[in-house]
N, C-alpha and C positions, 0 to 999 in steps of 0.2 A: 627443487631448483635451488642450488647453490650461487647464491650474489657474491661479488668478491666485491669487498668494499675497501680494501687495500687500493689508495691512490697510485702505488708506485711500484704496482704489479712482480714485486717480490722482489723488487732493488733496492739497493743500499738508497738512502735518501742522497741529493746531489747538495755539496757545498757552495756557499754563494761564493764564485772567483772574488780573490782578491781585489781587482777593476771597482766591485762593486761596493769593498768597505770601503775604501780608498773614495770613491765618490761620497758615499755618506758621511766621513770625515770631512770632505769637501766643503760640503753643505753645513754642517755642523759648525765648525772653525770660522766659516763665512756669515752664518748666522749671528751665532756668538760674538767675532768680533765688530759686524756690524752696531748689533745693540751694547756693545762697551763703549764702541764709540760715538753715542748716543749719550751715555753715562760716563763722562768722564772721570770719575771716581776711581773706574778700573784705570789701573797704569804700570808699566813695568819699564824700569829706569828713569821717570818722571816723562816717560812718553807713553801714548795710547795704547792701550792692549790690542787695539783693532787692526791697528799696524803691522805687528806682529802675527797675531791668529791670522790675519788674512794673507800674508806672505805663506804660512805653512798651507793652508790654504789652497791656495796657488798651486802649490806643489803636489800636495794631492791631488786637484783635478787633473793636474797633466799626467801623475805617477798613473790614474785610472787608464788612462787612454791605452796602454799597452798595444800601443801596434793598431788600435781599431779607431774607429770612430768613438767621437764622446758620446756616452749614455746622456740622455735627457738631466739624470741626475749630475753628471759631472756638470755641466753645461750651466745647470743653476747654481750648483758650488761654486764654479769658477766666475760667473757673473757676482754673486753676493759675495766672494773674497775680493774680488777687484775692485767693488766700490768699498769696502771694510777698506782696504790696504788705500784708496786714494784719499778716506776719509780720516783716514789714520793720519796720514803722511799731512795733509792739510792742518791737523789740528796741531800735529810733531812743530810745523813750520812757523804753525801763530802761536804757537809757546815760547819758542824757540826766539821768533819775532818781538812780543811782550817782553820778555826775560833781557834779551840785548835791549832794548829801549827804553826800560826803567831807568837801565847806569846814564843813560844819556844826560843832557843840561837843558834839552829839549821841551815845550809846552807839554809834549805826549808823550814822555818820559816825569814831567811831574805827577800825569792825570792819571796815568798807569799807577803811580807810587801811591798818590791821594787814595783810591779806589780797592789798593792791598791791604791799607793802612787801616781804612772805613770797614774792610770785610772782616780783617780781621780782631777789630776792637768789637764789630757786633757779634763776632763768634765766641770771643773772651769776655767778654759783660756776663754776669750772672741775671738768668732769666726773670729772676723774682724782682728786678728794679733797685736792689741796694745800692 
C-alpha cells in the first residue's frame, strides 16, 4: 500500500495573489503606525509617522480589493490605518496648534512657552545634581 503524502498531488505549489500581500502590508503599516502614534518619538517632517504609514496604508487595503470583495485581512488593515491616519492627523493639528500659540502674547501662549522651557532645562540638568 503506497500512501502519497504529497499535499499538492504533484502540482507546482500555488503563490499567494498579490490581493493578499497587499492586505498583510495593510495590517502591518496600520499596526505599526498605530503604535508610533502612541509613541510620539517616531516623526517624519516633525509630524507623526502614523500619519503617514496609515495613508500608505489605506492604499494597500484598497490596492488588495482588485475587483473582489475585501478579505477579512484587508478589512482589518484598512480599519487599523484609518484610525493610525485620524490619530495621526489629530496629533499633526495639536502640534501644529501648540507651535502657532507659543508666538502668541496670549495667557496660553506663555503657559505653552513656561512648560518647553521647564522640559527642557530638566532634560539639560546633569542627572548627578551639580
Amino acid at each position: 500500500m503506497e500512501e502519497n503524502h504529497n499535499s499538492n498531488n504533484g502540482m507546482l505549489p500555488q503563490i499567494r495573489p498579490t490581493g493578499s500581500l497587499l492586505a498583510f502590508w495593510s495590517v502591518l503599516l496600520g499596526g505599526i503606525g498605530l503604535a508610533s502614534d502612541c509613541l510620539p518619538l517616531f516623526s517624519i517632517w516633525s509630524l507623526p509617522a502614523g500619519l503617514f504609514l496609515g495613508l500608505v496604508g489605506i492604499a494597500c487595503a484598497v490596492l488588495s480589493k482588485q475587483g473582489k470583495p475585501f478579505t477579512q485581512q484587508a478589512q482589518l488593515g484598512l480599519i487599523l490605518s484609518i484610525i493610525s491616519t485620524v490619530c495621526g492627523l489629530m496629533m499633526a493639528l495639536f502640534i501644529i496648534f501648540v507651535y502657532d500659540t507659543m508666538d502668541t502674547n496670549t495667557p496660553l501662549g506663555h503657559y505653552f512657552r513656561q512648560v518647553f522651557e521647564t522640559a527642557s532645562q530638566a532634560l539639560t540638568s546633569s542627572p548627578s545634581g551639580e
